[in-house]
C-alpha positions in Angstrom: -26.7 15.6 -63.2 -25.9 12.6 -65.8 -22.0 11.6 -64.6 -21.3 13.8 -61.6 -19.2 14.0 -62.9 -17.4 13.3 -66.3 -14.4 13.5 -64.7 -15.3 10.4 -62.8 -16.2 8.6 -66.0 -13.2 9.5 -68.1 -11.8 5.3 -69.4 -8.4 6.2 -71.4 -5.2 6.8 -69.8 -2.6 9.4 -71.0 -1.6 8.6 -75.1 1.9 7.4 -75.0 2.5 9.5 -78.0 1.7 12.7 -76.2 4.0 15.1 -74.1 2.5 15.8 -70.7 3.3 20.2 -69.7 2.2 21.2 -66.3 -0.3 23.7 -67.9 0.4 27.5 -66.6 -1.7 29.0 -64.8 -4.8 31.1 -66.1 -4.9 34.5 -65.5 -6.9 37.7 -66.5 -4.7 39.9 -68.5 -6.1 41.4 -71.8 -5.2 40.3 -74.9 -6.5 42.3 -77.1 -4.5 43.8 -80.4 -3.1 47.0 -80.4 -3.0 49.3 -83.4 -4.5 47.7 -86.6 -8.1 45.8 -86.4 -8.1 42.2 -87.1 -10.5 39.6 -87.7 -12.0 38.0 -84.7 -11.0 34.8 -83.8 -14.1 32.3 -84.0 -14.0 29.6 -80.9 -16.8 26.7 -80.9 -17.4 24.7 -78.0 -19.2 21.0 -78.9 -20.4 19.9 -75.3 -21.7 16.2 -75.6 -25.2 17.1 -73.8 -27.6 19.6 -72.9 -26.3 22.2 -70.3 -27.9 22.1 -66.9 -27.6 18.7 -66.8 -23.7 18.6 -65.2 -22.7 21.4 -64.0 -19.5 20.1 -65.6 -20.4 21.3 -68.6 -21.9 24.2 -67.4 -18.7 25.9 -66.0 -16.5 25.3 -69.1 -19.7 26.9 -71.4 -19.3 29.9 -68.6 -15.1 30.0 -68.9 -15.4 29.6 -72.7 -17.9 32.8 -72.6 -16.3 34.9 -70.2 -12.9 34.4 -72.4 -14.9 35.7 -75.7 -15.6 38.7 -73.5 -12.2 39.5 -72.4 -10.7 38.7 -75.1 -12.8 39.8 -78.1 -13.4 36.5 -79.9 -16.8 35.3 -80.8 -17.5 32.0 -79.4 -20.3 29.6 -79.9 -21.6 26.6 -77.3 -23.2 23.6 -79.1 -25.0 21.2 -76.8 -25.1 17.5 -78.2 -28.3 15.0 -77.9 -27.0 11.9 -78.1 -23.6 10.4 -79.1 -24.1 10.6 -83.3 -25.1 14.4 -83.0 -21.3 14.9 -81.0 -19.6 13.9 -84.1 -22.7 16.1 -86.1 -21.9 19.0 -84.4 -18.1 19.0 -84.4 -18.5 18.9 -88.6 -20.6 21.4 -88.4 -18.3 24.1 -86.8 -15.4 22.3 -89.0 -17.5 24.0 -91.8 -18.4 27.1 -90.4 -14.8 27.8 -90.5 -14.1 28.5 -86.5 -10.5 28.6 -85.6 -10.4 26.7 -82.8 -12.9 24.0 -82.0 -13.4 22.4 -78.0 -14.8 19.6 -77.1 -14.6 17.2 -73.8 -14.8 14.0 -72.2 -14.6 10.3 -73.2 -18.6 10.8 -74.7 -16.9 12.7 -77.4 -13.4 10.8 -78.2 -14.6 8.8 -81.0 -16.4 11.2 -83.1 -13.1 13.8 -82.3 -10.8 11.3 -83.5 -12.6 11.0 -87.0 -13.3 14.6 -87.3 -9.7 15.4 -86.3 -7.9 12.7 -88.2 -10.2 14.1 -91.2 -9.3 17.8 -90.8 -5.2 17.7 -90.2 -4.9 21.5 -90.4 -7.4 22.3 -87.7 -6.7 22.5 -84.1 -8.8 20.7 -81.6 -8.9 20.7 -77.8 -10.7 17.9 -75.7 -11.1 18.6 -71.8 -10.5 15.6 -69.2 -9.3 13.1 -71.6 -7.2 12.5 -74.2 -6.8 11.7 -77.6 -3.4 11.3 -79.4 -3.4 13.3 -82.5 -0.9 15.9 -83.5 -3.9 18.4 -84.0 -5.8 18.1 -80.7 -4.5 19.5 -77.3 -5.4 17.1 -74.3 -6.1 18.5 -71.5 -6.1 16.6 -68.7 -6.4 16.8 -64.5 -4.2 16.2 -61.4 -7.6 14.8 -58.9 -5.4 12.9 -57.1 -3.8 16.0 -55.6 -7.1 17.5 -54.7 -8.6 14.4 -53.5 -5.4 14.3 -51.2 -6.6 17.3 -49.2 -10.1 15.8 -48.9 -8.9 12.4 -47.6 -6.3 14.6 -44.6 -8.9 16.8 -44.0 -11.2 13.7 -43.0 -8.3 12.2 -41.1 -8.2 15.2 -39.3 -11.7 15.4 -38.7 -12.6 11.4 -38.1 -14.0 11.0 -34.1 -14.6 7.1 -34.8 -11.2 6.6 -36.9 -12.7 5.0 -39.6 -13.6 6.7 -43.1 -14.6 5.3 -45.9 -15.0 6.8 -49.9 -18.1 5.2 -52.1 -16.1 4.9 -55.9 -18.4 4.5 -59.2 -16.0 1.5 -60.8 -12.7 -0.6 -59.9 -10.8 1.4 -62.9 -7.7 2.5 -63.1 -8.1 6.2 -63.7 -10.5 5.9 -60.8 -7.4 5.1 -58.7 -6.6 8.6 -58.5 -9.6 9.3 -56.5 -9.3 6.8 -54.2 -5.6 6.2 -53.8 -5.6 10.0 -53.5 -8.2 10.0 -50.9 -6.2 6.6 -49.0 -2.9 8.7 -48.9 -4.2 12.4 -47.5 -6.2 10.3 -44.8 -2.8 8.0 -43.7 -1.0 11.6 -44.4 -2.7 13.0 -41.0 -4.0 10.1 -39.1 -1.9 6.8 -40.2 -3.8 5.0 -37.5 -7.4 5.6 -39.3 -8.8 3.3 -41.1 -10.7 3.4 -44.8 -13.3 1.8 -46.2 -13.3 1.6 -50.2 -16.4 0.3 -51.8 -17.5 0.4 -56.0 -20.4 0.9 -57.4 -19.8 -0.9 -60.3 -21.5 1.5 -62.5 -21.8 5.5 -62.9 -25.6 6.0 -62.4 -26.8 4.0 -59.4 -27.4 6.4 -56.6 -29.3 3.3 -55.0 -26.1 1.1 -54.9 -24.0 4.0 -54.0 -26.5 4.5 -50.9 -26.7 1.0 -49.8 -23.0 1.2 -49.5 -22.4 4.2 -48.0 -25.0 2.7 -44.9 -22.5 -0.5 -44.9 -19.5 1.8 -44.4 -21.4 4.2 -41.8 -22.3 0.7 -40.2 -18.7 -0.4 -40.1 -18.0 2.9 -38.3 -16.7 5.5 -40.6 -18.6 9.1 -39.8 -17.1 10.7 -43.1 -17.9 9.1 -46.3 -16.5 10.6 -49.5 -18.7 10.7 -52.6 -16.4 9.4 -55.8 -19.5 7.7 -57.5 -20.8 10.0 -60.1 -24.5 10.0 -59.8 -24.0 7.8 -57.4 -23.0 10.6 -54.9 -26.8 11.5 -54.9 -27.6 8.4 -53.3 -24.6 8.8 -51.0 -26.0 12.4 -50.3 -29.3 10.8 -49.3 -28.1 8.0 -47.2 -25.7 10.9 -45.1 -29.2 13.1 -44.2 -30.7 9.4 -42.7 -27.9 8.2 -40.7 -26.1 11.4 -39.5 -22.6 11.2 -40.8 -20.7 13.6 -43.1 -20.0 13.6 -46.9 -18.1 15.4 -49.4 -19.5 16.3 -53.3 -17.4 16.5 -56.6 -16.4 18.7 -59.3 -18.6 21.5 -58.2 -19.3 23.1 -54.9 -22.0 21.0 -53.1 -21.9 22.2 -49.6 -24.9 24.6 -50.0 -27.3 21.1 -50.8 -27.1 20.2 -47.4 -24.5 21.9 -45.0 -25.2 19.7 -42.2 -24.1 16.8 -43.6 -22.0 17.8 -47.0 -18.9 19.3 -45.6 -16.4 19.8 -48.5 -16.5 19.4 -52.1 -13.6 18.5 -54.5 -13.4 20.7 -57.4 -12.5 20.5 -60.9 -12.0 23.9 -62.6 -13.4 23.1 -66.3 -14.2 26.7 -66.0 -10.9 28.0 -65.7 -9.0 25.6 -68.0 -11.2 26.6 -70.9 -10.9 29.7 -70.3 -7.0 29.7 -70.6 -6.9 27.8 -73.6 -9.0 30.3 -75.1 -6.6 33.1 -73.9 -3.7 30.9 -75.0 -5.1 30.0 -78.3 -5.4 34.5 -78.8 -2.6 35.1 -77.1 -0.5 33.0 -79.8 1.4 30.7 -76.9 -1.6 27.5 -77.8 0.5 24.8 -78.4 -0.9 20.7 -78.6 0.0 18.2 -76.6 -1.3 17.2 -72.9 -1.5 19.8 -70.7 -2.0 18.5 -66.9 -4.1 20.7 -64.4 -3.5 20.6 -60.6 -3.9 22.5 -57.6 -1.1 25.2 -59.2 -2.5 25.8 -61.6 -5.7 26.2 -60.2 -7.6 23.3 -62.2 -8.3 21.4 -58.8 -9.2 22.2 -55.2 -11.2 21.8 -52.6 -13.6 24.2 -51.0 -12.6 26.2 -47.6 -9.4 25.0 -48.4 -8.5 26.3 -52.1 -11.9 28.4 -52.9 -14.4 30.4 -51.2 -17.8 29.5 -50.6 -21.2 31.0 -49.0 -22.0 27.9 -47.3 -20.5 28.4 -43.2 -17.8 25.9 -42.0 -19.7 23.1 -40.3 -18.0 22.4 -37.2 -17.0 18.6 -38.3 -14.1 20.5 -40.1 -13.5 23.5 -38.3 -11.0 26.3 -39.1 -7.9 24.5 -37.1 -8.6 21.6 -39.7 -9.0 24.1 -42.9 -5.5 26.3 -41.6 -3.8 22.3 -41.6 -4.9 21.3 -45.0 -4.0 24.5 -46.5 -0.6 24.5 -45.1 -0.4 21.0 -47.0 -1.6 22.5 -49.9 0.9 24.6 -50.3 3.7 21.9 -49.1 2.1 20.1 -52.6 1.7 23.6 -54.8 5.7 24.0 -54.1 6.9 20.0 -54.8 8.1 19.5 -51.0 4.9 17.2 -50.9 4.4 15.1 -53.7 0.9 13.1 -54.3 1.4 9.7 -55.7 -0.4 9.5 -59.3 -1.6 5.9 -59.2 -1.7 5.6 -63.5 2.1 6.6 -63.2 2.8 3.7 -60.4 
């Protein structure tokens, strides 16, 4: 569960010499050719570690797959060691000839901007960073909007007033989390009060505990996990003292329903999948392509996605029906979320 997750660990901002598109949204049409056969399209995928470590990774191998299969293009997930065999692997599939080559996160920016700057003819797409190249497409993530919903939900929800949100490092691109969070909690209850706390690093679940006990100790009975691995220790400290958490990226709820309430999700899945069906469709284009709740590439569970694990009663339906209706307040610009890297 290295970086829970890279999304939380992403360091560069938007490349000024990039255009930023709302990215459309994904959907499931076919694309296949009709009338005379053609030569499959050959996609790679270069992840920069093992899957089943993040489940990150794991949903955009998934959403990378499940295009090849709708869309009739042979794809191929690579899963990296260690930092030298990201820039390995990326050659590798540069001379193997695939068509389009993926890649993500700020593990993988260096050996992409070689490869890339080395291969001028070949398009490239890195997930939840950026790097500014004419021949890579960025693709990139709205949190703030979905981290919005989880801070009103928990003003909403709050009995004591106070919240607080455990965050991995005092970075800017962190400050979509958090200032996110800050303004969906003042959004519904501008009387609460929240708690911000770093880590300092991504991978210290035991600093990330001992601080979520200092905020439950200063009164706040929702803490929101923005730490990374960290979360786990924010996890563990919510099953000792009673009080309610959130997860990241994926849906963590079923971990421990009592005390894990929502999760903030990240749609990797989805957003490789549409630039697979983009890239066959013919409508791939570079740039920086920016996914947010309308487009499906954030959300929050209850709220924007199903889930098996039941409501807990913290939240309730009445808060769920609210923080939708916000949702779509955001989804059609009467609400706008403040991006805090724009500011």
């Amino acid at each position: 569960m290295k970086a829970l997750f890279m999304s939380l660990s992403v360091f560069a901002v938007l490349a000024a010499g990039c255009s930023t598109e709302k990215a459309p949204a994904a959907d499931n049409s076919s694309a296949q050719p009709a009338g005379e056969q053609k030569a499959k399209k050959k996609i790679a995928l270069v992840l920069p570690e093992k899957i089943g470590v993040n489940p990150f990774f794991q949903q955009m191998d998934e959403g990378v797959k499940k295009a090849g299969k709708d869309f009739g293009v042979d794809v191929k997930t690579i899963e990296s060691t260690d930092q030298a065999a990201i820039e390995q692997n990326l050659r590798a599939v540069v001379a193997e000839n695939y068509d389009l080559i993926i890649t993500s996160s700020f593990e993988s920016e260096d050996a992409l901007k070689k490869v890339a700057t080395e291969n001028p003819d070949k398009p490239f797409t890195i997930i939840d960073t950026t790097v500014d190249l004419p021949n890579v497409r960025n693709v990139v993530f709205r949190e703030q909007e979905a981290a919005y919903l989880v801070g009103a939900a928990a003003g909403l929800a709050t009995k004591t007033n106070t919240v607080g949100i455990v965050v991995a490092m005092d970075i800017p691109n962190l400050k979509k989390w958090s200032v996110g969070y800050e303004e969906g909690v003042k959004a519904t209850n501008p009387n609460a009060k929240v708690l911000v706390n770093y880590v300092g690093s991504f991978t210290d679940p035991a600093k990330a505990k001992e601080l979520a006990i200092l905020q439950h100790s200063q009164g706040a009975d929702f803490i929101n996990g923005a730490s990374a691995v960290g979360d786990l220790g924010v996890f563990e400290a919510a099953k000792e003292k009673g009080f309610y958490t959130s997860g990241q990226d994926v849906d963590r709820t079923a971990i421990d329903p009592e005390h894990i309430v929502l999760s903030q999700l990240k749609g990797t899945d989805a957003v490789a999948y549409d630039t697979v069906k983009q890239f066959v469709e013919g409508t791939y284009k570079q740039g920086t392509y920016d996914y947010g709740l309308k487009e499906d590439g954030v959300g929050v569970t209850y709220v924007t996605r199903e889930t098996k694990t039941p409501l807990n009663a913290f939240i309730g339906e009445d808060i769920i029906n609210k923080v939708k209706a916000i949702k779509d307040e955001i989804v059609s610009g009467k609400r706008t979320v403040t991006n805090p890297l724009k500011q």
